[in-house]
DSSP file (Angstrom, degrees, kcal/mol; ACC not computed):
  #  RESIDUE AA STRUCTURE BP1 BP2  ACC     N-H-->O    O-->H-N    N-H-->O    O-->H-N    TCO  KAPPA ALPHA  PHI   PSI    X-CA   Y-CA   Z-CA
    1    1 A X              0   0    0      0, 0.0     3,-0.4     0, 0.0     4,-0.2   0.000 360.0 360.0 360.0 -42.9  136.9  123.7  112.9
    2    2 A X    >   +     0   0    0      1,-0.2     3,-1.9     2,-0.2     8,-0.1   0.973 360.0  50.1 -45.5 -68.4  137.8  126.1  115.7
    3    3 A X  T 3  S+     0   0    0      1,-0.3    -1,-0.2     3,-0.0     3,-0.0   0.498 113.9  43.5 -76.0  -8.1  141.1  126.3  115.8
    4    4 A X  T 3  S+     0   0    0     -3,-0.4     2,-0.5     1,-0.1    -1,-0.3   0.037  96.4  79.6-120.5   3.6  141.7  126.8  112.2
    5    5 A X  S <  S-     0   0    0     -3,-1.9     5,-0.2    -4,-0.2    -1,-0.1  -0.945  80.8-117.2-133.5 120.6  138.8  129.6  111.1
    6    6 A X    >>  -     0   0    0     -2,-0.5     3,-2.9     1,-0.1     4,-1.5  -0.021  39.3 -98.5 -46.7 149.8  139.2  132.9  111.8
    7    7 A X  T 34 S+     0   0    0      1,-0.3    -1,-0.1     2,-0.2     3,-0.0   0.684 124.0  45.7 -42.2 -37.8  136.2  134.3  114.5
    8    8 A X  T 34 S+     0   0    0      1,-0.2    -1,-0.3     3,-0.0    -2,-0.1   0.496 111.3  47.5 -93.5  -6.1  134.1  135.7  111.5
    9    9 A X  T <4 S+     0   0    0     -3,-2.9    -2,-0.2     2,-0.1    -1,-0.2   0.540  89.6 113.1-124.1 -21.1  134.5  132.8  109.4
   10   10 A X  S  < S-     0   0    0     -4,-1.5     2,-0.4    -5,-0.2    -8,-0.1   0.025  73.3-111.4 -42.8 161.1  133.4  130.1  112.7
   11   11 A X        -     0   0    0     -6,-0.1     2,-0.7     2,-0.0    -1,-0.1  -0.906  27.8-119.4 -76.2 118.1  130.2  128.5  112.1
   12   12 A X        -     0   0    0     -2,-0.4     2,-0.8     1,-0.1    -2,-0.0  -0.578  18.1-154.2-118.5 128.1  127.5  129.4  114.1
   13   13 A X        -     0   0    0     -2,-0.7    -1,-0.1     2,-0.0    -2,-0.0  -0.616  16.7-141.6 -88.5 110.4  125.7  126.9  116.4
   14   14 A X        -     0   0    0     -2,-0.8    -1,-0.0     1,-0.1     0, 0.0   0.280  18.5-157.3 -44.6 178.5  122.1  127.7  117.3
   15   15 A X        +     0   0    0      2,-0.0     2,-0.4     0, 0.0    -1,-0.1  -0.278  60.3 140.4-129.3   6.3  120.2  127.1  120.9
   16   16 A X        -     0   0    0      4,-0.1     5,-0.1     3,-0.1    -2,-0.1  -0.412  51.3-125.9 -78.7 142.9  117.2  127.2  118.6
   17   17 A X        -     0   0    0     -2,-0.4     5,-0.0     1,-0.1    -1,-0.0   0.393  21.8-111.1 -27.4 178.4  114.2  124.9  118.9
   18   18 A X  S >> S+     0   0    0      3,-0.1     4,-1.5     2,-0.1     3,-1.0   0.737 118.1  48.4 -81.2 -18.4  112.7  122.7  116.4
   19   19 A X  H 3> S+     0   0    0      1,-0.3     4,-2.7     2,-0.2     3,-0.2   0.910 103.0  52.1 -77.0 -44.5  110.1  124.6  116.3
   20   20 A X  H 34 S+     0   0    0      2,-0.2    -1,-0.3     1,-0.2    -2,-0.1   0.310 109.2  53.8 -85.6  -8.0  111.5  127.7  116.0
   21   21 A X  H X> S+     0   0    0     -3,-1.0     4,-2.2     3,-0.1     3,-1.3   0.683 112.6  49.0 -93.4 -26.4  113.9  126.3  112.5
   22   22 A X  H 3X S+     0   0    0     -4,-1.5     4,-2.4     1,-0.3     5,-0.3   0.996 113.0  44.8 -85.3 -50.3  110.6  125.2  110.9
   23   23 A X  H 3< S+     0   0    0     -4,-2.7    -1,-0.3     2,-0.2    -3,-0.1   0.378 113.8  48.8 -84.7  27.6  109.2  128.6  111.7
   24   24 A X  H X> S+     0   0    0     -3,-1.3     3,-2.9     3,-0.1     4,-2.3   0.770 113.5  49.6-110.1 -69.3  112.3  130.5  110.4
   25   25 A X  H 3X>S+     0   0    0     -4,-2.2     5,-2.0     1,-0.3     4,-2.0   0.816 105.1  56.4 -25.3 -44.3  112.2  128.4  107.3
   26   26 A X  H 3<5S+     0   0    0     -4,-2.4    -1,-0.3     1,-0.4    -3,-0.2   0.773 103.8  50.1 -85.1  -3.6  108.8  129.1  106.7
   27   27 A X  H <45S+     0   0    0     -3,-2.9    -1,-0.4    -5,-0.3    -2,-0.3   0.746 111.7  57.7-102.5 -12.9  109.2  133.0  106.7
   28   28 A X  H  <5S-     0   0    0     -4,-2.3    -2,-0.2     0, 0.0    -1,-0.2   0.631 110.6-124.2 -80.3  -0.2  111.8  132.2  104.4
   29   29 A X  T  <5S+     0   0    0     -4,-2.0    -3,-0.2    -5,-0.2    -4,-0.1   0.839  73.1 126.8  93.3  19.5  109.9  130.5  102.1
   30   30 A X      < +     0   0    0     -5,-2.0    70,-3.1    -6,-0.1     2,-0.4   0.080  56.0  76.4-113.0   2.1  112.1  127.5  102.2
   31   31 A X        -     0   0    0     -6,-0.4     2,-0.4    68,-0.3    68,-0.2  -0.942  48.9-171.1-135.7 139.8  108.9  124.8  103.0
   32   32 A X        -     0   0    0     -2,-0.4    66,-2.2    66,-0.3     2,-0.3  -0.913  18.4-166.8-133.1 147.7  106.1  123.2  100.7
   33   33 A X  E     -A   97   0A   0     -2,-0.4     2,-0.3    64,-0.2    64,-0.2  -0.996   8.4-162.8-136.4 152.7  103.7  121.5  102.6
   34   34 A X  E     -A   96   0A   0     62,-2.4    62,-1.3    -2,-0.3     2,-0.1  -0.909   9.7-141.6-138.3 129.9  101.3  119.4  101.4
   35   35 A X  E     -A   95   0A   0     -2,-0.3     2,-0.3    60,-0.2    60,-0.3  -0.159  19.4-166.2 -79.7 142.9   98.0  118.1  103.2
   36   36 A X  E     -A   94   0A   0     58,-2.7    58,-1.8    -2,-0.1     2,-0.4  -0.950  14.8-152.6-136.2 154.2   96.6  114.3  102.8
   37   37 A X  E     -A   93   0A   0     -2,-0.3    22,-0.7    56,-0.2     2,-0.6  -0.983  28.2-166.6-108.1 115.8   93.0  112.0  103.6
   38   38 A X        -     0   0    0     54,-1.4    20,-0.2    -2,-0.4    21,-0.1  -0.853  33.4-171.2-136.1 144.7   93.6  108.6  104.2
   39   39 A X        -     0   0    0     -2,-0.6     2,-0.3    19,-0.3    19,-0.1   0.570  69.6 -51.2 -63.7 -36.2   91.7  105.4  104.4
   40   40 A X  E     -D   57   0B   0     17,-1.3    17,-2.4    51,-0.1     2,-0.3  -0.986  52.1-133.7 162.5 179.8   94.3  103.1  105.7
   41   41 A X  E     -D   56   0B   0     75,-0.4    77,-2.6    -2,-0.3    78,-0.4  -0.998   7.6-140.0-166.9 148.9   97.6  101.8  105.3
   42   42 A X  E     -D   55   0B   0     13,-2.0    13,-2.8    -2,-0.3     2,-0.4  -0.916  21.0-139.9-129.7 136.3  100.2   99.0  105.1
   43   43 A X  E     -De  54 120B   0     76,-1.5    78,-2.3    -2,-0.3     2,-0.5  -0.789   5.0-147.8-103.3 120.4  104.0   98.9  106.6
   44   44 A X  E     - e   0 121B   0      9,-0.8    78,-0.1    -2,-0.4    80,-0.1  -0.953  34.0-115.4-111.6 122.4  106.9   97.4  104.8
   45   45 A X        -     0   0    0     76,-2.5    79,-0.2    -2,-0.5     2,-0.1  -0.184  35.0-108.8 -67.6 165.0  109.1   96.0  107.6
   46   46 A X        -     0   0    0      1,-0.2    77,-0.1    77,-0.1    -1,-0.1  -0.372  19.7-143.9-102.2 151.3  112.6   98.1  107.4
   47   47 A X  S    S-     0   0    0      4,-0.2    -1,-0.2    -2,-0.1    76,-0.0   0.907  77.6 -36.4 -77.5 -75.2  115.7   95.8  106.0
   48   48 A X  S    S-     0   0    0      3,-0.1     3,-0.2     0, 0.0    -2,-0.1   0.432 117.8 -25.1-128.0 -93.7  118.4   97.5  108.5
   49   49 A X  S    S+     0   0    0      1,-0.2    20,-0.2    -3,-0.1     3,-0.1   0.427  92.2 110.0-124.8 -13.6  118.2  101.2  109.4
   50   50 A X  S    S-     0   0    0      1,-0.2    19,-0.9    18,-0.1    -1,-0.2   0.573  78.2-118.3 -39.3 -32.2  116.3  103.1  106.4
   51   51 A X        -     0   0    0     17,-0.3    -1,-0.2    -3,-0.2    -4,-0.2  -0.127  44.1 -30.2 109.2 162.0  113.5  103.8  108.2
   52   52 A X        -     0   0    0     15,-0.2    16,-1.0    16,-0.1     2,-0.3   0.291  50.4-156.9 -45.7 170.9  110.1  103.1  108.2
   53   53 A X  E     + F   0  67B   0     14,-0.2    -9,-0.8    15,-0.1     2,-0.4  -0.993  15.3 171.9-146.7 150.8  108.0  102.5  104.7
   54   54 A X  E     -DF  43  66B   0     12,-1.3    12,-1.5    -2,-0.3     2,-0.4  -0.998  21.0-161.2-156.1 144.6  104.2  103.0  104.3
   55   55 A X  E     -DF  42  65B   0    -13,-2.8   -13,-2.0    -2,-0.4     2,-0.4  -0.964  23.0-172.4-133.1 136.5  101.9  103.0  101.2
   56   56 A X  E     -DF  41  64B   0      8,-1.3     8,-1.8    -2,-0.4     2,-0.4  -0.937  20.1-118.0-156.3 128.5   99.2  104.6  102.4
   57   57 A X  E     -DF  40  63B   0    -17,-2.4   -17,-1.3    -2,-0.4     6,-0.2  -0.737  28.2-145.0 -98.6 117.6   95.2  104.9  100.0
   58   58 A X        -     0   0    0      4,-3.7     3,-0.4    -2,-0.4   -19,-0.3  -0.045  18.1-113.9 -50.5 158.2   94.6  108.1   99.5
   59   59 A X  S    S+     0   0    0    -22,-0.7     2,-0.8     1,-0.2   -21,-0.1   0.657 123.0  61.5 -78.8  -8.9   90.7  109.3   99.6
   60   60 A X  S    S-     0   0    0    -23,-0.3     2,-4.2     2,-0.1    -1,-0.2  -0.557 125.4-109.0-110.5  61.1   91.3  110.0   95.9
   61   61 A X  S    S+     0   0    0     -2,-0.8    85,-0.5    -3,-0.4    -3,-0.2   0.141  86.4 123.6  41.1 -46.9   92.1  105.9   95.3
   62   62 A X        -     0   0    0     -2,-4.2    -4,-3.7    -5,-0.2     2,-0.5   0.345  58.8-134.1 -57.3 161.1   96.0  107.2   94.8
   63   63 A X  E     -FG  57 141B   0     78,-1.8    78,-2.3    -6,-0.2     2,-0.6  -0.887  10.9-160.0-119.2 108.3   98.8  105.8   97.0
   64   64 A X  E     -FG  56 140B   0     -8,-1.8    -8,-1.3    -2,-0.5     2,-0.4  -0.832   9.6-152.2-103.9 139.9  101.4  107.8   98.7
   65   65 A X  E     -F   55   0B   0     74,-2.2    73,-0.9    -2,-0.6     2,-0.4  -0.848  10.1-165.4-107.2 129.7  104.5  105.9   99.7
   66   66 A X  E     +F   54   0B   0    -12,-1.5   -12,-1.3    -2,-0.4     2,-0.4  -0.935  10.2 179.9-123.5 131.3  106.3  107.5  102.9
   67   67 A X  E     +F   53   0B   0     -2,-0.4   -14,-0.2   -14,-0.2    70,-0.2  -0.884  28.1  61.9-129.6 108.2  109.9  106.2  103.5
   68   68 A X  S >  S-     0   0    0    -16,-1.0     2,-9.9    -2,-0.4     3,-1.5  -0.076  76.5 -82.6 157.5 140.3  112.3  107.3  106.4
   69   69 A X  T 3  S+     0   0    0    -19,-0.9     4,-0.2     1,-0.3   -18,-0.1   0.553 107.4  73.6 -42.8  18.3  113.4  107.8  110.0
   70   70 A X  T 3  S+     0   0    0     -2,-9.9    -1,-0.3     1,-0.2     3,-0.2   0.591  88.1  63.2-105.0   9.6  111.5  110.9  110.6
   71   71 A X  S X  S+     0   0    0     -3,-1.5     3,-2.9     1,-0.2     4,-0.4   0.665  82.2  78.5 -96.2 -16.0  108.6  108.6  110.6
   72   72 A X  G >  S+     0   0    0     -4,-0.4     3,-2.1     1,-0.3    -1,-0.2   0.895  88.9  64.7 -46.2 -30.1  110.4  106.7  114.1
   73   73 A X  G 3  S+     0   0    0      1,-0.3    -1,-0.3    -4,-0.2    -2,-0.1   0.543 102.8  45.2 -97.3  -7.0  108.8  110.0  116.2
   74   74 A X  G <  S+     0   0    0     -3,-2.9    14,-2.6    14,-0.1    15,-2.1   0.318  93.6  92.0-121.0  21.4  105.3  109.0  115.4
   75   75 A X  S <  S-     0   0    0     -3,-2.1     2,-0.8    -4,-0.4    15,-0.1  -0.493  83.4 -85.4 -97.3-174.0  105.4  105.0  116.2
   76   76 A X        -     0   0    0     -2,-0.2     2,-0.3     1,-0.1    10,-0.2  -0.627  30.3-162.8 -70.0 115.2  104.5  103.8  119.7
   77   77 A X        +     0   0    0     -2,-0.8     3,-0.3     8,-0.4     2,-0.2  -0.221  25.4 152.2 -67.5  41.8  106.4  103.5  122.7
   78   78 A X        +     0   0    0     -2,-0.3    -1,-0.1     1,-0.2     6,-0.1   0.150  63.6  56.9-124.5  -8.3  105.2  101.6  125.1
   79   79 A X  S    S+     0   0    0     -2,-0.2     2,-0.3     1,-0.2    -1,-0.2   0.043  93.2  67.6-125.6  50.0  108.6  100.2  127.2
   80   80 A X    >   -     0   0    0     -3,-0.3     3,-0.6     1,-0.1     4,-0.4  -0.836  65.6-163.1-168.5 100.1  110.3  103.7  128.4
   81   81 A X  T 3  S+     0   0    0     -2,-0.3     2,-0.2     1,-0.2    -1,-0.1   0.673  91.5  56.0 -74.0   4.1  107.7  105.3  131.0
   82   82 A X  T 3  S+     0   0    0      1,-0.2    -1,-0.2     0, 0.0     0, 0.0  -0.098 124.3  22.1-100.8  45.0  109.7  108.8  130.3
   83   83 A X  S <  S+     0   0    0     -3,-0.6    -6,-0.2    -2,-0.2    -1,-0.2   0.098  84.5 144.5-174.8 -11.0  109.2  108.6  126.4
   84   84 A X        +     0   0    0     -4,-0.4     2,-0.2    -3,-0.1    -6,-0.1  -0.270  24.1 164.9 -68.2 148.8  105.9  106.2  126.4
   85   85 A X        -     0   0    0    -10,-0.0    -8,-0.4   -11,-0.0     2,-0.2  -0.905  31.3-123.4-154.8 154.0  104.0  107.8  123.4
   86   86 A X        -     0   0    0     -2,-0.2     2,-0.4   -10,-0.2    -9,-0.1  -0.514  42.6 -78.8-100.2-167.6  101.0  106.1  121.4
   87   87 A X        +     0   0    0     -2,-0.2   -12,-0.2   -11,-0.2     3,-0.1  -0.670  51.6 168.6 -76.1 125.9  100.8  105.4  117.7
   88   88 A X        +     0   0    0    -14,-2.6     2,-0.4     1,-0.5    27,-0.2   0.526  43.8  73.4-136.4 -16.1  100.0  108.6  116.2
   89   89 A X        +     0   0    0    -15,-2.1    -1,-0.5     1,-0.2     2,-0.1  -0.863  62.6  57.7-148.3 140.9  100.7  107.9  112.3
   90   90 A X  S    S+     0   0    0     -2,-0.4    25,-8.6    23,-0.1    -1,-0.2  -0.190  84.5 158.5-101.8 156.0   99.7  106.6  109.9
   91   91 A X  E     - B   0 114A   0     23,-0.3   -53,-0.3    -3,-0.1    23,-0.2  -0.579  52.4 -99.8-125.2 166.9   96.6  108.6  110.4
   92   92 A X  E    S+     0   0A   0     21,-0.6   -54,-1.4     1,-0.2     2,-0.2   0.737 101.6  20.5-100.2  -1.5   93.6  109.8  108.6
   93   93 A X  E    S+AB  37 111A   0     18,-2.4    18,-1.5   -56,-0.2     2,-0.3  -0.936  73.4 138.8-132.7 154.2   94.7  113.2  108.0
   94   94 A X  E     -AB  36 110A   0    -58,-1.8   -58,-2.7    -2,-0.2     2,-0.4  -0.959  32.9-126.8-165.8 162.0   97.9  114.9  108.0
   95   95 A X  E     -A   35   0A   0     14,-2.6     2,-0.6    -2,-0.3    14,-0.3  -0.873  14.2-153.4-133.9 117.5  100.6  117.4  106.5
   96   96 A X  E     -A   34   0A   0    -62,-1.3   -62,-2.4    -2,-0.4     2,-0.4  -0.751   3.9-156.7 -96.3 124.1  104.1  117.1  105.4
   97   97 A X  E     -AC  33 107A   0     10,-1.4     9,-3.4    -2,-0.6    10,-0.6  -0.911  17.0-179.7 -84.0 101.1  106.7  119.9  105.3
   98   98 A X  E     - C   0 105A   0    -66,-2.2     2,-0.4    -2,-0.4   -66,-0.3  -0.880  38.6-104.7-110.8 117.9  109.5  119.5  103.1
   99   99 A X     >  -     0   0    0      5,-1.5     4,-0.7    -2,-0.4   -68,-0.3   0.289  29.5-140.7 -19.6  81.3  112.5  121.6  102.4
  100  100 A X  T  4 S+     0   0    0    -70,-3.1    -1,-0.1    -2,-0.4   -69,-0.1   0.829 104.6  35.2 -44.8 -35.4  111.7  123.4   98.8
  101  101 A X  T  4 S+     0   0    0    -71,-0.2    -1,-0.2     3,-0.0    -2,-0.1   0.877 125.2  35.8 -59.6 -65.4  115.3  122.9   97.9
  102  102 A X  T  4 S-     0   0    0      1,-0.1    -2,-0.1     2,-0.1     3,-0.1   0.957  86.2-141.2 -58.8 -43.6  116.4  119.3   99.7
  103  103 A X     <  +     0   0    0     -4,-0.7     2,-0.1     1,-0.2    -1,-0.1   0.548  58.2 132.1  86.3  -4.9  113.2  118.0   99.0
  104  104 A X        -     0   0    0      1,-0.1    -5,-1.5    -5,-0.0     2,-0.2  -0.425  64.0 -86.5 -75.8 151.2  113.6  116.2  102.8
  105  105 A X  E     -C   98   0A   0     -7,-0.2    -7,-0.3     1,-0.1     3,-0.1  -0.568  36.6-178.5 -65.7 128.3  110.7  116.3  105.7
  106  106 A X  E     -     0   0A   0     -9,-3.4    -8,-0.2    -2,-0.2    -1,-0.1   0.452  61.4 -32.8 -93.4  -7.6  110.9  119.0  107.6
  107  107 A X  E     -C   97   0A   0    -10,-0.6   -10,-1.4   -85,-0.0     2,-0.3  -0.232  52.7-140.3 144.6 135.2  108.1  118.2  109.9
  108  108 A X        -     0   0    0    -12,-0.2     2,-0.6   -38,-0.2   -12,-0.2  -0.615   3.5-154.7 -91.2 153.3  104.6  116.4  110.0
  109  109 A X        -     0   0    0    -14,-0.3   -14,-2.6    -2,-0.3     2,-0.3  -0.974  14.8-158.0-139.0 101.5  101.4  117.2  111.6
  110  110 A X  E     +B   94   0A   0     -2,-0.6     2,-0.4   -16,-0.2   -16,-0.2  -0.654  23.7 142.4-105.7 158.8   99.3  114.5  112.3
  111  111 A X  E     +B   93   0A   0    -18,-1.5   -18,-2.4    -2,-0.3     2,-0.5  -0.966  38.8  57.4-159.5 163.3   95.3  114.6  112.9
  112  112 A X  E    S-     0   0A   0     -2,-0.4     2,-0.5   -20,-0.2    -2,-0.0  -0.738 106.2 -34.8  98.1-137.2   92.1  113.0  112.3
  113  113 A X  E     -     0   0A   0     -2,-0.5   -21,-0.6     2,-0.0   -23,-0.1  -0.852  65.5-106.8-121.6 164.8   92.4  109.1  114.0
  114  114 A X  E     -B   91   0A   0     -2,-0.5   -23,-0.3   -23,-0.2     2,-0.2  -0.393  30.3-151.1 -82.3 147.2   95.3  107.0  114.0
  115  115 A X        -     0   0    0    -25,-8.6     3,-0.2   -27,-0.2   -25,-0.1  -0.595   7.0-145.4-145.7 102.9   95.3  104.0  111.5
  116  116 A X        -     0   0    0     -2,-0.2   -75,-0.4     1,-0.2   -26,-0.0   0.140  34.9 -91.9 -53.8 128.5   97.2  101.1  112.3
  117  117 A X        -     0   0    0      1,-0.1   -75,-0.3   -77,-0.1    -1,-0.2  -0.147  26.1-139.9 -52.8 139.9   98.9   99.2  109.4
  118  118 A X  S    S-     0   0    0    -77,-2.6     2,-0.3     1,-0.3   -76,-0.2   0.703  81.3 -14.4 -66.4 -25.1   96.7   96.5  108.0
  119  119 A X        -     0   0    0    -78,-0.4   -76,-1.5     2,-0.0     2,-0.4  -0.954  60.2-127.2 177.8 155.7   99.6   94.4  107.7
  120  120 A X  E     -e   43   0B   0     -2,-0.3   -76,-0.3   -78,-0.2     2,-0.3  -0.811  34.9-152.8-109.5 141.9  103.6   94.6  107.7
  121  121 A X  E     -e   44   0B   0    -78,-2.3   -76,-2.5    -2,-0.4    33,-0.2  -0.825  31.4 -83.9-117.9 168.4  105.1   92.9  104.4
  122  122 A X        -     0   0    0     31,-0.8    -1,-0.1    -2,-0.3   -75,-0.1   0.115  54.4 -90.9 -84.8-149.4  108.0   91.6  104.2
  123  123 A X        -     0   0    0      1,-0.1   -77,-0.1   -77,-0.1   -78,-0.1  -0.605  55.1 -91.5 -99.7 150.4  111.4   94.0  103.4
  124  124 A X        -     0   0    0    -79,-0.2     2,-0.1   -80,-0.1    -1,-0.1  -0.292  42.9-165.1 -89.3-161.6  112.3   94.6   99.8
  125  125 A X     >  -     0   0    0     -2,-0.1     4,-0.9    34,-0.1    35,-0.1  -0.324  40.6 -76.0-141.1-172.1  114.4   92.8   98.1
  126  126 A X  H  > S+     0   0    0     34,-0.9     4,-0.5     2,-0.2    34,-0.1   0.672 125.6  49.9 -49.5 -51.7  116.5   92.6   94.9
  127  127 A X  H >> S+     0   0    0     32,-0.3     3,-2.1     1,-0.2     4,-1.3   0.967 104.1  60.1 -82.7 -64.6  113.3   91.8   92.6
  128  128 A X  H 34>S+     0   0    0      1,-0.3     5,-3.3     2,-0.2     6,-1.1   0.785 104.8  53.3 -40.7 -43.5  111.5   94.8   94.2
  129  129 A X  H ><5S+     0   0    0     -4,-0.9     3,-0.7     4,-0.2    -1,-0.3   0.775 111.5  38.0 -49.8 -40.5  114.3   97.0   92.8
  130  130 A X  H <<5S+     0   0    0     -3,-2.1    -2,-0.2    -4,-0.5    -1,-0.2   0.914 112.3  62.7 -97.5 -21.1  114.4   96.1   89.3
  131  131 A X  T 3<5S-     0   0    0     -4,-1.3    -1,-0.2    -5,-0.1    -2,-0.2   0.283 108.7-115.2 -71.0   2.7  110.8   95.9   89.3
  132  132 A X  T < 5S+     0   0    0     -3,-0.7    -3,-0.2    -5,-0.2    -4,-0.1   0.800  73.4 131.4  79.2  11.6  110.0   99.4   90.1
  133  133 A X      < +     0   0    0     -5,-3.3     2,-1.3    -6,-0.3    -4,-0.2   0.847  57.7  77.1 -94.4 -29.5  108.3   98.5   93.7
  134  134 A X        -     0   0    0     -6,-1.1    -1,-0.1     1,-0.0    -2,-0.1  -0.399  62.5-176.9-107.1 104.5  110.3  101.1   95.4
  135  135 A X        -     0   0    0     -2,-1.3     3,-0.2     4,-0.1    -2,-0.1  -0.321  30.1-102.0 -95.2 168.1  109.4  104.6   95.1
  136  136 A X    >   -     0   0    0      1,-0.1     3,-1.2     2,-0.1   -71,-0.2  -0.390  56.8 -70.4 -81.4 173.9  111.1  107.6   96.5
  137  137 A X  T 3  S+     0   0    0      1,-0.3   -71,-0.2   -70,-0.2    -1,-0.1  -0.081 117.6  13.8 -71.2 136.5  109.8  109.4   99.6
  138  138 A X  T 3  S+     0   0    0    -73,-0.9    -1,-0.3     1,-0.2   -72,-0.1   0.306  91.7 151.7  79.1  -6.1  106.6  111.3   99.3
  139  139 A X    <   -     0   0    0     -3,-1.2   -74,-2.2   -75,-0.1     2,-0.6  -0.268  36.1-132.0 -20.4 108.8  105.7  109.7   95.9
  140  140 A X  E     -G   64   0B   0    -76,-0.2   -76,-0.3    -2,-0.1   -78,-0.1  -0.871   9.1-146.5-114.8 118.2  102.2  109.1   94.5
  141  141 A X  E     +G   63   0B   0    -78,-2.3   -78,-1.8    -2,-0.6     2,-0.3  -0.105  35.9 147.4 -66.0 140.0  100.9  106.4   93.2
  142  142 A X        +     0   0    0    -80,-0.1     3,-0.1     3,-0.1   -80,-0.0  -0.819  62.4  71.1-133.1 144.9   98.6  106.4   90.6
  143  143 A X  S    S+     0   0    0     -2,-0.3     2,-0.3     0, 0.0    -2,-0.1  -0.271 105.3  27.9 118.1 -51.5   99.4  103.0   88.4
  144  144 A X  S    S-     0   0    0    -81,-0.0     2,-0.3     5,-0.0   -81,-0.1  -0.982  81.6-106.2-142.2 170.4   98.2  100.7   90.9
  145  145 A X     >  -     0   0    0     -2,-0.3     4,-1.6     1,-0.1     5,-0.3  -0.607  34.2-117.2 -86.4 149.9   95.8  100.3   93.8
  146  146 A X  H >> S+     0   0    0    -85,-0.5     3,-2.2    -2,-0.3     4,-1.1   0.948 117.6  53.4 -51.6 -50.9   96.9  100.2   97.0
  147  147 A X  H 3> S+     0   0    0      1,-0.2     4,-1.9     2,-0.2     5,-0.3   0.897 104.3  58.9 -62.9 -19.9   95.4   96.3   97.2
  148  148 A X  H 3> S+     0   0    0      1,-0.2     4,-0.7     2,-0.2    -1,-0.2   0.740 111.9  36.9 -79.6  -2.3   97.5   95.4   94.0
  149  149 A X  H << S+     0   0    0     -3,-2.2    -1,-0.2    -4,-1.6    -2,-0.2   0.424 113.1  63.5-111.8  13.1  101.0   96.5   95.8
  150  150 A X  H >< S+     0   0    0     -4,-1.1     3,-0.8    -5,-0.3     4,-0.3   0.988 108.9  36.9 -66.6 -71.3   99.5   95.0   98.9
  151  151 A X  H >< S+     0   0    0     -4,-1.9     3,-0.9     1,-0.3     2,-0.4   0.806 115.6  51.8 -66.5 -54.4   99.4   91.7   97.4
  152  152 A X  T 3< S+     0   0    0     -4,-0.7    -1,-0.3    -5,-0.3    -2,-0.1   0.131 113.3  45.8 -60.2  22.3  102.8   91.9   95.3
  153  153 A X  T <  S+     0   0    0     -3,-0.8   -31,-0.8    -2,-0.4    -1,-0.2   0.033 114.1  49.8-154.7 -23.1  104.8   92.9   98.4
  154  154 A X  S <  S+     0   0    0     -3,-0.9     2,-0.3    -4,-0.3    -2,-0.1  -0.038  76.6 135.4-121.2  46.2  103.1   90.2  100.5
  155  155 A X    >   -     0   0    0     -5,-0.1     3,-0.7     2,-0.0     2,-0.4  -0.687  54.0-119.3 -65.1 123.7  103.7   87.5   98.1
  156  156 A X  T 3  S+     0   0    0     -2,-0.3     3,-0.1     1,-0.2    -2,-0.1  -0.750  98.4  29.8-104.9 165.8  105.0   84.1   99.9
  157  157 A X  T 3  S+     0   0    0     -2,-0.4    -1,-0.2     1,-0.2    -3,-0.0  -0.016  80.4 167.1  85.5 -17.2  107.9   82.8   99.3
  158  158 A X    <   +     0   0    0     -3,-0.7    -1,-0.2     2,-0.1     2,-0.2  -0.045  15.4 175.7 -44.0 121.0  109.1   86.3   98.4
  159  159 A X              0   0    0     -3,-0.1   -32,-0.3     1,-0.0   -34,-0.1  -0.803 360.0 360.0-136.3 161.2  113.2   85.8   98.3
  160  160 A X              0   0    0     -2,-0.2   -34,-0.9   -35,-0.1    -2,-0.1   0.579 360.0 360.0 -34.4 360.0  116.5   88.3   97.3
């Protein structure tokens, strides 16, 4: 990339913080955040690297579905004392920053008390696809209750 773009044209690589992109974004007007209460919450374990999945009851009955590795910075650590961290979402209140263009998380702020999934279900599958069980990140359900995708997601026997 160097060796082939003139000095004005180079790209230029920051020494800023994270903190310090989110609060550049936000004086540009580049971030919607939106605040949530919630009661509790269920984990669907990850198939290979996609990142974490949560449906998570709203105080308003609704379900918001959270999908993706930016949720790895709020699970536990517990076997690396220079990193050990506790479980800090999902939680009973919090607010997610997303990129008003990408539509991606830009950072979360969790608060209230942490609330450990109720239960991990197994990954989806094939049928979960064509059925509509997998909604995109930051999605809210209103269509079903959080115990009626509890139960269809923890079905046994559930296969490809």
């Amino acid at each position: 990339m160097f060796l082939f773009n003139r000095r004005w044209q180079r790209p230029s690589f920051s020494n800023q913080s994270v903190e310090e992109r989110v609060a550049e974004m936000e004086r540009e007007g580049l971030l919607i955040s939106e605040s949530f209460e919630a009661k509790r919450a269920f984990q669907v374990e990850e198939f290979e690297d996609e990142g974490a999945h949560y449906f998570i009851e709203l105080a308003d009955q609704s379900v918001l579905y959270l999908n993706g590795q930016y949720l790895y910075d709020y699970d536990p650590i517990i076997d690396d004392p220079e990193f050990n961290q506790a479980r800090a979402f999902p939680c009973s209140q919090f607010t997610v920053r997303r990129h008003k263009k990408g539509g991606h998380v830009v950072s979360m702020t969790c608060g209230g008390v942490v609330l450990p999934p109720e239960c991990v279900t197994p990954p989806f599958n094939r049928k979960d696809l064509k059925r509509g069980l997998v909604p995109e990140d930051g999605q809210i359900l209103r269509d079903k209750s959080y115990e009626d995708l509890k139960k269809e997601l923890l079905k046994e026997g559930k296969t490809g």
